[in-house]
Structures are given as C-alpha cells and as structure tokens.
N, CA and C atoms of all chains as a GROMACS GRO file, in nm:
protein
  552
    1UNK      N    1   0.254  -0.007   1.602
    1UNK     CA    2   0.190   0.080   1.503
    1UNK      C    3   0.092   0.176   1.570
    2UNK      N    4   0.038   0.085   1.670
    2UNK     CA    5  -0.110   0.200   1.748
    2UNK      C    6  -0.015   0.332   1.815
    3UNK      N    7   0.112   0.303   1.895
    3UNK     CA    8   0.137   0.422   1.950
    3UNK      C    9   0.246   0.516   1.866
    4UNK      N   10   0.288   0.531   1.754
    4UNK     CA   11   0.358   0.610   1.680
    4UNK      C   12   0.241   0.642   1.568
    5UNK      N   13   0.220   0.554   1.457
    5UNK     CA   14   0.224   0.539   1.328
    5UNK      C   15   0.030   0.594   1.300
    6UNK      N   16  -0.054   0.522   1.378
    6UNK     CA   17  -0.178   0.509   1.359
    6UNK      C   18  -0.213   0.685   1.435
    7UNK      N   19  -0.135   0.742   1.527
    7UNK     CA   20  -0.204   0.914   1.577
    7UNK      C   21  -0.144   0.996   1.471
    8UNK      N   22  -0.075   0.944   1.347
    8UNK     CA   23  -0.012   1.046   1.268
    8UNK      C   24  -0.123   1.139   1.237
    9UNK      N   25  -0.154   1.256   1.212
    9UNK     CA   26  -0.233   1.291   1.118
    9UNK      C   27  -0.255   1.272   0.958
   10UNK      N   28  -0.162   1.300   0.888
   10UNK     CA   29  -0.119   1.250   0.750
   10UNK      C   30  -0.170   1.102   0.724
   11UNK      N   31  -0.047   1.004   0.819
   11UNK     CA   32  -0.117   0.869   0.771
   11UNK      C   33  -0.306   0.828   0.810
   12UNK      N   34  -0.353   0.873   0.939
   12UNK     CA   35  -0.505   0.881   0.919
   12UNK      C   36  -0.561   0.913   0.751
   13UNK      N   37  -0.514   1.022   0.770
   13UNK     CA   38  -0.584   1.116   0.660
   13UNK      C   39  -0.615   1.029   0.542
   14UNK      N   40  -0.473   0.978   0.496
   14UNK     CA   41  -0.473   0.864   0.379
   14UNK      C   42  -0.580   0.758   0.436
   15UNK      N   43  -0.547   0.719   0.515
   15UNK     CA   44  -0.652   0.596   0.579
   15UNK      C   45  -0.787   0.637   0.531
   16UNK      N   46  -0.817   0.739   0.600
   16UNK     CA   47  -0.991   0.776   0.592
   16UNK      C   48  -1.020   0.783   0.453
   17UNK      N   49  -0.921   0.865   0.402
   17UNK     CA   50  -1.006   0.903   0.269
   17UNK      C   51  -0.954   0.819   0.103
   18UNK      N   52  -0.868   0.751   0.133
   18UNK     CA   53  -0.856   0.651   0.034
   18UNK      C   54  -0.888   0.520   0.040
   19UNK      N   55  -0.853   0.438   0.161
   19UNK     CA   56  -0.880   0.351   0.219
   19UNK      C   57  -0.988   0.314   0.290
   20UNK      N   58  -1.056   0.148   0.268
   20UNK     CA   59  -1.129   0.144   0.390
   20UNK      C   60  -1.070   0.085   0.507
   21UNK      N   61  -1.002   0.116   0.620
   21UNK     CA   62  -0.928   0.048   0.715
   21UNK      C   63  -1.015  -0.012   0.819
   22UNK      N   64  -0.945  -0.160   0.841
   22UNK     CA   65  -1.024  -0.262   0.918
   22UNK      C   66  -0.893  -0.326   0.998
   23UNK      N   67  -0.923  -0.310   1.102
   23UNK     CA   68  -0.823  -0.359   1.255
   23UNK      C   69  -0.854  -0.535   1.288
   24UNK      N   70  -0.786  -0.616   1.254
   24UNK     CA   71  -0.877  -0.725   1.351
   24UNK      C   72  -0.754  -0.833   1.444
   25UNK      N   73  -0.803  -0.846   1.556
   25UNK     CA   74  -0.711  -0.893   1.645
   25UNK      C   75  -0.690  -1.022   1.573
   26UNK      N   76  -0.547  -1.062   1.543
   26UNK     CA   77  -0.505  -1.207   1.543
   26UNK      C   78  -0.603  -1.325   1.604
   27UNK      N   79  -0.615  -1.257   1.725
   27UNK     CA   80  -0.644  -1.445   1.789
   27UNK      C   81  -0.787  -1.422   1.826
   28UNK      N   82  -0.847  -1.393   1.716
   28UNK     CA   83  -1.020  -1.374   1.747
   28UNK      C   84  -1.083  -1.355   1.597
   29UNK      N   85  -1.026  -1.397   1.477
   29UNK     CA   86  -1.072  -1.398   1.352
   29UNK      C   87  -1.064  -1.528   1.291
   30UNK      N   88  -1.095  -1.631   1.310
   30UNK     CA   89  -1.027  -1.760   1.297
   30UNK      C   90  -1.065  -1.746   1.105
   31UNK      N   91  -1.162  -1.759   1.074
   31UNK     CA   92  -1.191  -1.760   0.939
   31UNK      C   93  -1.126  -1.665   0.849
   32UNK      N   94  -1.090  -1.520   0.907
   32UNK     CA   95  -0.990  -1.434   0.836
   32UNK      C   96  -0.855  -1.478   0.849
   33UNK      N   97  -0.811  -1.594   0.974
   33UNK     CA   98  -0.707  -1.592   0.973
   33UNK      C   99  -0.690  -1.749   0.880
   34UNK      N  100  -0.766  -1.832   0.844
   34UNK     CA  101  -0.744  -1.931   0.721
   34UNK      C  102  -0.736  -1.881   0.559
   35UNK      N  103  -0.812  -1.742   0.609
   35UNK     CA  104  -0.821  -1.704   0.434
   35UNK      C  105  -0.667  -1.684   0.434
   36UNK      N  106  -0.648  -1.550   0.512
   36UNK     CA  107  -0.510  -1.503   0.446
   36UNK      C  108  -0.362  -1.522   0.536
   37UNK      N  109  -0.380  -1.609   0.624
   37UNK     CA  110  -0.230  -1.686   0.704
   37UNK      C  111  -0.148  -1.577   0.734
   38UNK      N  112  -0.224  -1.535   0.801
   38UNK     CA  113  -0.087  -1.414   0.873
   38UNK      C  114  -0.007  -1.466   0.998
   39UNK      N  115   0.137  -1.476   0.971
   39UNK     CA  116   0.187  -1.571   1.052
   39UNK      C  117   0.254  -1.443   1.167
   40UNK      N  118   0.254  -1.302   1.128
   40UNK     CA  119   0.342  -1.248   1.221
   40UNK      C  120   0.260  -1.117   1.221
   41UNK      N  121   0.287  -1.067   1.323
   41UNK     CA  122   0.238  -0.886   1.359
   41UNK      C  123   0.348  -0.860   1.377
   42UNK      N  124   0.357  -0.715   1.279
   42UNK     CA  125   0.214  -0.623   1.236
   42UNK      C  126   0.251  -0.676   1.123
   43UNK      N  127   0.088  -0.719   1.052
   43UNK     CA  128   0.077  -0.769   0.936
   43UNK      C  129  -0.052  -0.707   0.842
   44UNK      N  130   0.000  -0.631   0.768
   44UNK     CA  131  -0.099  -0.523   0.673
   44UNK      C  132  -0.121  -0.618   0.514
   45UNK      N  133  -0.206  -0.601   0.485
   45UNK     CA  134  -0.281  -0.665   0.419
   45UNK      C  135  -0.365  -0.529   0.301
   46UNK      N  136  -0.333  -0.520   0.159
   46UNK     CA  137  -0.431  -0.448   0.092
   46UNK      C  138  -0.511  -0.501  -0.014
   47UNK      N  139  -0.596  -0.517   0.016
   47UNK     CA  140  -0.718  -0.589  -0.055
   47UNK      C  141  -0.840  -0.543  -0.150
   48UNK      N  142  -0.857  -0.568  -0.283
   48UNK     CA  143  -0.959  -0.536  -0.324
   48UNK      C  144  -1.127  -0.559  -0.285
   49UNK      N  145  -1.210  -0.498  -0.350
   49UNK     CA  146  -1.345  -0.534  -0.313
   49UNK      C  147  -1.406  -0.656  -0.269
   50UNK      N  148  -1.330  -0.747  -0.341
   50UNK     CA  149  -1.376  -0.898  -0.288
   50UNK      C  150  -1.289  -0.959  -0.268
   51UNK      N  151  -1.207  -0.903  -0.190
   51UNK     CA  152  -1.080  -0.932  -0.044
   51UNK      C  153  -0.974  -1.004  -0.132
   52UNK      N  154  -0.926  -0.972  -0.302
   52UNK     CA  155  -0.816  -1.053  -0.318
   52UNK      C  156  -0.742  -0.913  -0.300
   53UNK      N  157  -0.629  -1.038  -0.230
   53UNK     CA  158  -0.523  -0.964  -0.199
   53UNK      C  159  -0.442  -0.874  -0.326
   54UNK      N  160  -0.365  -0.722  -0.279
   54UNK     CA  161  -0.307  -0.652  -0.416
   54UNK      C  162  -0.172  -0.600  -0.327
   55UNK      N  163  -0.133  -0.618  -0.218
   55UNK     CA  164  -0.031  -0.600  -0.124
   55UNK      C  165  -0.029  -0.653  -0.009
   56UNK      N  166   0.077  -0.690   0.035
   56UNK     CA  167   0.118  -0.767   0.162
   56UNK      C  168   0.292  -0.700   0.218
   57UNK      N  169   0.250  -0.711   0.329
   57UNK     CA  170   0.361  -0.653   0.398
   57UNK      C  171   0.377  -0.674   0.592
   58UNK      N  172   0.467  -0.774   0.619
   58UNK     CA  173   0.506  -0.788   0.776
   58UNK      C  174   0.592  -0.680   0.826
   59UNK      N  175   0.591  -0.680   0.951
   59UNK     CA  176   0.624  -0.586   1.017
   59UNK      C  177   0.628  -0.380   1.015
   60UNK      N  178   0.720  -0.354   1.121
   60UNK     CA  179   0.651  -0.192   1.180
   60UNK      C  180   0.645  -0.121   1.097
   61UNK      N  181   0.597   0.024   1.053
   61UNK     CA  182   0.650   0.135   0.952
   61UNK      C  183   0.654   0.258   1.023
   62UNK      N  184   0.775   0.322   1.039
   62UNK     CA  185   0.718   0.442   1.101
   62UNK      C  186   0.629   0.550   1.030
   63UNK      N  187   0.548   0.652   1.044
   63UNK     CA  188   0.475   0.744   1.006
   63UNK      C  189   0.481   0.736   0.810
   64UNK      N  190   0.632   0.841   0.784
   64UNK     CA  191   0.700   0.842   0.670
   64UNK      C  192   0.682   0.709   0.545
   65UNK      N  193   0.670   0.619   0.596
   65UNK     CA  194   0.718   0.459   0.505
   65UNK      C  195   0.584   0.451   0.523
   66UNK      N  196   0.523   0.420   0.631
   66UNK     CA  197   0.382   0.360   0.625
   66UNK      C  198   0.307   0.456   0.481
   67UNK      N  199   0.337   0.564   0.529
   67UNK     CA  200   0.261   0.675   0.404
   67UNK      C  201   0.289   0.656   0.243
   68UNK      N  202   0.419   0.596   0.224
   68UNK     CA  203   0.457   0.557   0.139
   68UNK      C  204   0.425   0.446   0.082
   69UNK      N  205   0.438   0.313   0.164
   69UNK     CA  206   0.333   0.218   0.180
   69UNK      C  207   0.175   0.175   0.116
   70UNK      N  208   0.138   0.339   0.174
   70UNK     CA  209  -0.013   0.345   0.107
   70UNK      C  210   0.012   0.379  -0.023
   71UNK      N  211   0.043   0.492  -0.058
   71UNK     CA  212   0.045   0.543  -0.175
   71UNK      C  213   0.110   0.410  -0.280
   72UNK      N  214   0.215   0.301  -0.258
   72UNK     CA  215   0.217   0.206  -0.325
   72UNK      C  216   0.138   0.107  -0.345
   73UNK      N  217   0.095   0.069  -0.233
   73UNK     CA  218  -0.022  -0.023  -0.280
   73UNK      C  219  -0.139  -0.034  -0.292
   74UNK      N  220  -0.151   0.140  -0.312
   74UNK     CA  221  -0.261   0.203  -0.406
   74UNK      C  222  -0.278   0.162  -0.538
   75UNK      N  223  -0.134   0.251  -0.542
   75UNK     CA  224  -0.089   0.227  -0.705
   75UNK      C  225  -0.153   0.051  -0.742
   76UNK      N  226  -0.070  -0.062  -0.673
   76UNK     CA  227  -0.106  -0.175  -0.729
   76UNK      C  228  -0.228  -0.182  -0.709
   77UNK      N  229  -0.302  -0.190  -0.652
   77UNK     CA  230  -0.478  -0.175  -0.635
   77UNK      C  231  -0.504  -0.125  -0.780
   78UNK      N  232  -0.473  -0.045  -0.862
   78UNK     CA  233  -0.534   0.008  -0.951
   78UNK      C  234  -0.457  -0.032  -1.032
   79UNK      N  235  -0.350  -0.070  -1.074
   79UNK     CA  236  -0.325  -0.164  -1.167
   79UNK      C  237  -0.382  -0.302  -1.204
   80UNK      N  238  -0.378  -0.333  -1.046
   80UNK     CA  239  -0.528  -0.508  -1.081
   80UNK      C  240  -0.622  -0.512  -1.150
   81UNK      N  241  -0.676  -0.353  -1.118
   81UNK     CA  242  -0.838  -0.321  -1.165
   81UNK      C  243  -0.771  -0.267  -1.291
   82UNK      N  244  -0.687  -0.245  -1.387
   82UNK     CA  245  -0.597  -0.254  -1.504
   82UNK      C  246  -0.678  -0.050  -1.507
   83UNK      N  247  -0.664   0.032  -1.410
   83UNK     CA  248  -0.695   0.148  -1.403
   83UNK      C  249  -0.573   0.258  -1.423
   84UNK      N  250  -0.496   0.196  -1.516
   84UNK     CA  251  -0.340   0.262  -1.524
   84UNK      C  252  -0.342   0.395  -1.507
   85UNK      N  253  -0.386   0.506  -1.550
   85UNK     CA  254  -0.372   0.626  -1.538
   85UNK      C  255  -0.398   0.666  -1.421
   86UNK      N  256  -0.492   0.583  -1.322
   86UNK     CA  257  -0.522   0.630  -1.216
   86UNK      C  258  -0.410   0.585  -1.096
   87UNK      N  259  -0.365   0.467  -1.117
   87UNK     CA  260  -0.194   0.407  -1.092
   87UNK      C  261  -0.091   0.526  -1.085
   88UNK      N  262  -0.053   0.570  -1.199
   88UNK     CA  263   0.084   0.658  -1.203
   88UNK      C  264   0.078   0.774  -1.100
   89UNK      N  265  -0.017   0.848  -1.055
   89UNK     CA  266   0.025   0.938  -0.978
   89UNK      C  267   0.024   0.886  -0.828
   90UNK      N  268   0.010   0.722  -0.787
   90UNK     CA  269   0.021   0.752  -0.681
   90UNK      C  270   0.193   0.704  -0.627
   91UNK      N  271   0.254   0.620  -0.763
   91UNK     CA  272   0.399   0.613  -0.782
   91UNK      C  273   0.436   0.768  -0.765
   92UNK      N  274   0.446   0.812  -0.879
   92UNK     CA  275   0.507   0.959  -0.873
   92UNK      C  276   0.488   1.022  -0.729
   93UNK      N  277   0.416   1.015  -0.642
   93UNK     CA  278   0.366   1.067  -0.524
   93UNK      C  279   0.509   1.024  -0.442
   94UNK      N  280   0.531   0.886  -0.457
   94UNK     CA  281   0.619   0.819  -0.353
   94UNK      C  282   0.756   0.896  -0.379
   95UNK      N  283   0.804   0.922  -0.539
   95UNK     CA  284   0.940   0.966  -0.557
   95UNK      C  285   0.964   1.113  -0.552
   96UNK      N  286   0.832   1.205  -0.513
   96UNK     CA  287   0.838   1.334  -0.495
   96UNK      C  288   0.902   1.313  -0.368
   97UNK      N  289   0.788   1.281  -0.301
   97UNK     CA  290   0.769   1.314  -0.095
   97UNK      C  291   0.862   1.226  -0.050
   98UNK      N  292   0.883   1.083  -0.112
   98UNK     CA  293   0.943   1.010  -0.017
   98UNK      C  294   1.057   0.951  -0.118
   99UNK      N  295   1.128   1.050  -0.175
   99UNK     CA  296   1.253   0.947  -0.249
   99UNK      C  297   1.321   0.861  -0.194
  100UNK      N  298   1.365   0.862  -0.046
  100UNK     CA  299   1.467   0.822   0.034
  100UNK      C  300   1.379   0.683   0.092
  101UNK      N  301   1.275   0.679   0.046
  101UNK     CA  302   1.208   0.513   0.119
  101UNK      C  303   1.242   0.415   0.060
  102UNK      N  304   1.194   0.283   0.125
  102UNK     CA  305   1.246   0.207   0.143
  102UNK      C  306   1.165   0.105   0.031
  103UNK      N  307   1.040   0.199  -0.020
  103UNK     CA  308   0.943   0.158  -0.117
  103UNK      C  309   0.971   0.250  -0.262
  104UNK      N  310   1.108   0.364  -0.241
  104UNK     CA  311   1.092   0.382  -0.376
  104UNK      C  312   1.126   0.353  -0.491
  105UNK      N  313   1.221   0.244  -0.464
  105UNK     CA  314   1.257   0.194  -0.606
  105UNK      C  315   1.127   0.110  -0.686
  106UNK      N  316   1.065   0.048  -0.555
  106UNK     CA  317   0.941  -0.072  -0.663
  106UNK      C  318   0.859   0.064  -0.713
  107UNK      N  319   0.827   0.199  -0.614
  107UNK     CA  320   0.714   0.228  -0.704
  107UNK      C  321   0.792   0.303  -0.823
  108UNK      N  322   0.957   0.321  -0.829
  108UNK     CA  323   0.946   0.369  -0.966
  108UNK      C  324   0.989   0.263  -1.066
  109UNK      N  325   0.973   0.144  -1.030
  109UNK     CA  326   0.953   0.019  -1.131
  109UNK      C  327   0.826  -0.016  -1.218
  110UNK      N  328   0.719   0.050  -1.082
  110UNK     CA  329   0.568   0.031  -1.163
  110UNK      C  330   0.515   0.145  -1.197
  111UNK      N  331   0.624   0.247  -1.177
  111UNK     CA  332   0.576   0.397  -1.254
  111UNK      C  333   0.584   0.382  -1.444
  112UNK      N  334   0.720   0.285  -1.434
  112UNK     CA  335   0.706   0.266  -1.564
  112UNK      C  336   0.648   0.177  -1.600
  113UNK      N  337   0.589   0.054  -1.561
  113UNK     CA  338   0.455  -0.016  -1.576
  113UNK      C  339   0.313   0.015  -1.600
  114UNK      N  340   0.284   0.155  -1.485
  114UNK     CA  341   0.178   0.194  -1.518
  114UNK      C  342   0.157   0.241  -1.674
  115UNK      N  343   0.271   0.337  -1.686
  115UNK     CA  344   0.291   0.411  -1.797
  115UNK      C  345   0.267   0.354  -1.938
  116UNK      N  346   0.386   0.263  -1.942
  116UNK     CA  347   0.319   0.199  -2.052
  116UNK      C  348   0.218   0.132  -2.111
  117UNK      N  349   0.154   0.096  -1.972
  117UNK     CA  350   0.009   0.058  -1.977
  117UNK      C  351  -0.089   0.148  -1.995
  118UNK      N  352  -0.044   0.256  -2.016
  118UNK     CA  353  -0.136   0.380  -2.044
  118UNK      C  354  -0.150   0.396  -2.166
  119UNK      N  355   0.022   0.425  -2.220
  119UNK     CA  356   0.045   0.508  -2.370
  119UNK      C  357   0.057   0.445  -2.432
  120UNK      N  358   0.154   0.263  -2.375
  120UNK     CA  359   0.200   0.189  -2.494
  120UNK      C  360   0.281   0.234  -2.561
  121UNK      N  361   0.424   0.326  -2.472
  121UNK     CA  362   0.480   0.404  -2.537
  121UNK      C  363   0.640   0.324  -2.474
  122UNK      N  364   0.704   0.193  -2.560
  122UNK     CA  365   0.825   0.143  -2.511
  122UNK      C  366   0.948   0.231  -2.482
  123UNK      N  367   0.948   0.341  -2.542
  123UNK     CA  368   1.108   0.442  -2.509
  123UNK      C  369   1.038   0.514  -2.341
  124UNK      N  370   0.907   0.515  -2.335
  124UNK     CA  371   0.866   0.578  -2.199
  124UNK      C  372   0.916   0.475  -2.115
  125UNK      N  373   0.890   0.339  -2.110
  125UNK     CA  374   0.941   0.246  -2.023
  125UNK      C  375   1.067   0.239  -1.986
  126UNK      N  376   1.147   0.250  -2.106
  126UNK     CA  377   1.264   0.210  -2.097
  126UNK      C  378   1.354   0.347  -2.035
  127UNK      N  379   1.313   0.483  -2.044
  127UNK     CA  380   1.330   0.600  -1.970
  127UNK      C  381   1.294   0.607  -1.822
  128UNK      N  382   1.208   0.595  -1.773
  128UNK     CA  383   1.164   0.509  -1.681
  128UNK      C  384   1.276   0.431  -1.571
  129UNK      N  385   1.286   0.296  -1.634
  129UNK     CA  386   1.337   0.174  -1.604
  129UNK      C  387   1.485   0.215  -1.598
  130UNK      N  388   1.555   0.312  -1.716
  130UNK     CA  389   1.703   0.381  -1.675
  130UNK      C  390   1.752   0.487  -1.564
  131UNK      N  391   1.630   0.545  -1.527
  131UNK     CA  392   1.655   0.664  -1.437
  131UNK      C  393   1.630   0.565  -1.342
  132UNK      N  394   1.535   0.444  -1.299
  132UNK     CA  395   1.553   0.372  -1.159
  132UNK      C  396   1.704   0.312  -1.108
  133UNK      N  397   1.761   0.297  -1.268
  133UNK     CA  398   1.848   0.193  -1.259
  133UNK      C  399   2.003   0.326  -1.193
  134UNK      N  400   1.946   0.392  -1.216
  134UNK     CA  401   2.067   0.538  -1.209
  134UNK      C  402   2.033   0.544  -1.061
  135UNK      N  403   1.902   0.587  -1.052
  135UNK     CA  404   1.857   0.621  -0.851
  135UNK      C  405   1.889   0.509  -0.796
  136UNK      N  406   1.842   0.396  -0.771
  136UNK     CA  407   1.851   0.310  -0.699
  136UNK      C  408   1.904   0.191  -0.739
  137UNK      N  409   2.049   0.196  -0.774
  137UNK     CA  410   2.102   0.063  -0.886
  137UNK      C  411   2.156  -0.054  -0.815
  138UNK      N  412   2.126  -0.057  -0.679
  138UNK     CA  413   2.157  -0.156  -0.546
  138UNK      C  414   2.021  -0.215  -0.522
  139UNK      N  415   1.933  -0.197  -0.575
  139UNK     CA  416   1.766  -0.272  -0.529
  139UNK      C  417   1.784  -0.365  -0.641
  140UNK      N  418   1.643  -0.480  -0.608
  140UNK     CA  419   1.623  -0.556  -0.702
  140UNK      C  420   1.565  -0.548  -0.756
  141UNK      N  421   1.489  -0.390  -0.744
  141UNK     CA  422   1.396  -0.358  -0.863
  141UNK      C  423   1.461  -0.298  -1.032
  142UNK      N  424   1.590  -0.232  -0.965
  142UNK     CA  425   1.722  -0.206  -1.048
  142UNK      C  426   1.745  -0.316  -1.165
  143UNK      N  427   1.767  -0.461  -1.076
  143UNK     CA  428   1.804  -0.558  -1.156
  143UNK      C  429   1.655  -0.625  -1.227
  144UNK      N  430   1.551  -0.616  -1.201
  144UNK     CA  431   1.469  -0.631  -1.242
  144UNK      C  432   1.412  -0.576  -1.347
  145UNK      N  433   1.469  -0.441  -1.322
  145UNK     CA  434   1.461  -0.387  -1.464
  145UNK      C  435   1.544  -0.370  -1.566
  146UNK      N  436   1.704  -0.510  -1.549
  146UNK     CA  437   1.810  -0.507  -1.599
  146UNK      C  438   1.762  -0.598  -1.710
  147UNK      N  439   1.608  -0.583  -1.818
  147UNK     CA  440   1.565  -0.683  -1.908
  147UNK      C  441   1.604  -0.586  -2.045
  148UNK      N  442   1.602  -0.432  -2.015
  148UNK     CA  443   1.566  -0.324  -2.108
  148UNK      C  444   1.763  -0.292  -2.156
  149UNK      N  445   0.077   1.491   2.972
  149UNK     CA  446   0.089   1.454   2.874
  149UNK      C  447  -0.020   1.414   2.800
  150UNK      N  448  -0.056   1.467   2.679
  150UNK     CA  449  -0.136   1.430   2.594
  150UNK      C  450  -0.163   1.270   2.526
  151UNK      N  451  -0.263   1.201   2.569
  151UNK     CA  452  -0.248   1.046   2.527
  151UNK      C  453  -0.247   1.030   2.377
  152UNK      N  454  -0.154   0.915   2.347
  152UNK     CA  455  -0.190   0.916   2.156
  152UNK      C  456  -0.260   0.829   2.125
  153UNK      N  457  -0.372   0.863   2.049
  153UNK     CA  458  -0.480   0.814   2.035
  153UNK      C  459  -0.499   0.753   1.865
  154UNK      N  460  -0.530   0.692   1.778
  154UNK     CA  461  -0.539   0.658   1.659
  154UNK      C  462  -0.668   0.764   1.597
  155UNK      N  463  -0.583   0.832   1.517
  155UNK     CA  464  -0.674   0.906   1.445
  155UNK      C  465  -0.802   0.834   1.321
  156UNK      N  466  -0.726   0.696   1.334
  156UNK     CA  467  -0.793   0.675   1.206
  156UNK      C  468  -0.981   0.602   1.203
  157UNK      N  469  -1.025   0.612   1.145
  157UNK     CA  470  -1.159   0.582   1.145
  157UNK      C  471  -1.176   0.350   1.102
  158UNK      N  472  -1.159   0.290   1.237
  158UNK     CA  473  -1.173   0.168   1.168
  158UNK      C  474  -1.326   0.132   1.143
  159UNK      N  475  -1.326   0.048   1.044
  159UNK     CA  476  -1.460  -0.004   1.009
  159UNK      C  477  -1.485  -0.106   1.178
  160UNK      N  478  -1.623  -0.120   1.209
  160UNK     CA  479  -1.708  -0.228   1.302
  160UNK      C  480  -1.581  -0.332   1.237
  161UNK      N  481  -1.624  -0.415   1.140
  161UNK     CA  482  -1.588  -0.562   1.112
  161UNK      C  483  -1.456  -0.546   0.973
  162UNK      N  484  -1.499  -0.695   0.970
  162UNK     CA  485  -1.440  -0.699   0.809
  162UNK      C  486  -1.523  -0.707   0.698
  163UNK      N  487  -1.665  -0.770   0.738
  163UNK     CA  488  -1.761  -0.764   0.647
  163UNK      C  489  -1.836  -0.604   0.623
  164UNK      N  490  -1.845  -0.578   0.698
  164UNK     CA  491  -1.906  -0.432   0.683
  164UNK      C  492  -1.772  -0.331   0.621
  165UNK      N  493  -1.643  -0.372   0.652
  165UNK     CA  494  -1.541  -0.264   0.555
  165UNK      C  495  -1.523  -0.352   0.385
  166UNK      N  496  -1.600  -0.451   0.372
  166UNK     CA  497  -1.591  -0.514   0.239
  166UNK      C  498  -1.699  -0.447   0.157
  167UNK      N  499  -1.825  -0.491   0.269
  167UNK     CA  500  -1.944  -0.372   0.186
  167UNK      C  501  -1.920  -0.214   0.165
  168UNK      N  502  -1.848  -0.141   0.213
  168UNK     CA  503  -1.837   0.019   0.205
  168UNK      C  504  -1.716  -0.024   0.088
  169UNK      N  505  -1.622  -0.124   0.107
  169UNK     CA  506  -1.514  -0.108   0.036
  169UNK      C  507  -1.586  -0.125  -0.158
  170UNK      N  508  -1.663  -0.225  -0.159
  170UNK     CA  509  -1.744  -0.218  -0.294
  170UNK      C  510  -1.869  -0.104  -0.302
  171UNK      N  511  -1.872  -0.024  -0.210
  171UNK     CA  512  -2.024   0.084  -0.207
  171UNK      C  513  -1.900   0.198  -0.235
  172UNK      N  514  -1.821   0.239  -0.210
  172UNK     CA  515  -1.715   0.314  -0.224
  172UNK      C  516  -1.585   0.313  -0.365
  173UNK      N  517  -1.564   0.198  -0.368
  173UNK     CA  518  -1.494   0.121  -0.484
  173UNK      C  519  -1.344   0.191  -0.423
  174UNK      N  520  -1.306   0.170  -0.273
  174UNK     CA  521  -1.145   0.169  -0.211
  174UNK      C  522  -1.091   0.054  -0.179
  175UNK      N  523  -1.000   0.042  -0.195
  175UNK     CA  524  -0.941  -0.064  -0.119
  175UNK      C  525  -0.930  -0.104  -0.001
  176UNK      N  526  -0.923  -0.221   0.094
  176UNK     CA  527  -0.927  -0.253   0.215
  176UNK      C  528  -0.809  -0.232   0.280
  177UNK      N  529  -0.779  -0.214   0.397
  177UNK     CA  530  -0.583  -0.190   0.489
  177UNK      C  531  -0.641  -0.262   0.570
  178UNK      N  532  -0.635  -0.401   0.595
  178UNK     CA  533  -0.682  -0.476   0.681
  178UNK      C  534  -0.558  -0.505   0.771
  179UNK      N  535  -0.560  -0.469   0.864
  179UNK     CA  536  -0.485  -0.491   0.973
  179UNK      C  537  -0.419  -0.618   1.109
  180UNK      N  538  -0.427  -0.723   1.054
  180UNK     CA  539  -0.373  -0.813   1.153
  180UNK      C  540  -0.324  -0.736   1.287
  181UNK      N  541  -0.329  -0.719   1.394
  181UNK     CA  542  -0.267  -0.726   1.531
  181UNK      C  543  -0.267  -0.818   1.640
  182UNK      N  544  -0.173  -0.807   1.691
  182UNK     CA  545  -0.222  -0.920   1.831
  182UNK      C  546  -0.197  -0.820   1.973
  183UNK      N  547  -0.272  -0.851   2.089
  183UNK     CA  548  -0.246  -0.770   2.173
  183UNK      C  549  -0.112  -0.808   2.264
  184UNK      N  550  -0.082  -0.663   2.335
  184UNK     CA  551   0.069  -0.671   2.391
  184UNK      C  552   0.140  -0.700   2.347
   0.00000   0.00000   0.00000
C-alpha cells in the first residue's frame, strides 16, 4: 500500500480531509491488536469516534478501489451515526467515478438504504434495489436485494 | 528517479487520532501493517 496506493494524490486527499488516518505496525500495538484481531496485512479498519468498528477490509487496493473504499465506508460511518442524507452522496460518488469497482454493487445496495432512510419512500428502494439488480446481477448484493 | 513518498498526513498514535477523530467528528482509517 506504502509504495503505490498511499503517494496517490487523490487517495491522500480523501485521507486528510475526511478521515482521521492512523498507521500502526502489527507487532508493536499489542492492546490494539486484542481489541480488533487483525490476523493479516494490509488490514484497514474504519472506525467511529469511540473506535467501534463501521468497516473492515484485508488485503491490497490499488489507488482507484482504495478511493472507492473510502467513499464506502464513509457512507457506512454515517449510516451508524443514522446521518442518512449525509450517507447517500458518498454511495452515489462510488457509481459515478467508479462504476466498474469492485465496491459498487454494495454501495448501490446502501444507496437504496440510505434513501429510504431519508424519505421513507418504499418505490425509491425498490427502484434502487432493481437498477442494482440490472448493473450488477452476479454480486451478492444483487441477490440480497432479491427480497423486493 | 523521484522517491514515492506517502502523501498522507498520519496521526502520532491511535489515541491522539481518536481525540481529533471526536474534536473533528471523522472517522478513523486505522491501518494495521507489518514491516517487509
């Protein structure tokens, strides 16, 4: 991650200004490493204010995905904190810039999650939940949303 | 050749990116690595 992913400019950028990013070596955190059992590197971790976890994710990302990455488990960050409106644009973000990732079917699973958690509007969900099932009908976010 | 360097700004610790992370109200990207 340090020699591709971390000199991006873009992914910094997200780092600095949305994120607070914290580096800590595996084998020198013993108490961080009982809280949250990270059994493998690279192991990213997104955490609210009082470190409960709101995303987890092993191994590399290049530049592209990592960025995508953020912008998703943004989104869930602000769904925990039940901040829905502030949620949806960072889904929508992922299916503009990064349709072709490898993260966009979940975030347009919780695009329609956020949503309805906004408007409370069930034909928005279920509009939503059909256009994922049309884009990406090989994920299990597809079948996950095979309830509607 | 130009060395690549990490642009990104890490916090000192984990306790001090918990305090900015609630003085700020962002989320944490806490990073597991191991060296080599």
């Amino acid at each position: 991650m340090g020699a591709v992913t971390y000199p991006d400019l873009f992914v910094a950028t997200l780092l600095n200004e949305y994120f607070v990013p914290v580096q800590i070596n595996i084998e020198k955190a013993r108490e961080l490493i009982l809280r949250y059992r990270p059994i493998w590197t690279p192991n990213l971790n997104v955490l609210d204010e009082e470190g409960a976890m709101v995303f987890h994710l092993e191994g590399w990302l290049p530049p592209s995905e990592y960025s995508a990455m953020l912008f998703l488990s943004r989104g869930h960050y602000f769904i925990r904190k039940k901040h829905y409106p502030e949620a949806t644009p960072n889904f929508q973000e992922i299916l503009q810039k990064y349709p072709t990732s490898s993260f966009a079917p979940e975030a347009f699973y919780y695009l329609g999650v956020s949503k309805y958690m906004t408007a409370h509007k069930v034909e928005e969900l279920i509009e939503t939940w059909k256009k994922l099932q049309v884009s990406y009908p090989y994920s299990s976010w597809a079948i996950r949303a095979g309830i509607i | 050749m130009e060395k690549l360097e990490s642009r990104v700004k890490w916090e000192e610790s984990f306790e001090k990116g918990q305090e900015r992370s609630r003085k700020e109200g962002k989320p944490i990207l806490l990073d597991f690595f191991k060296d080599g």
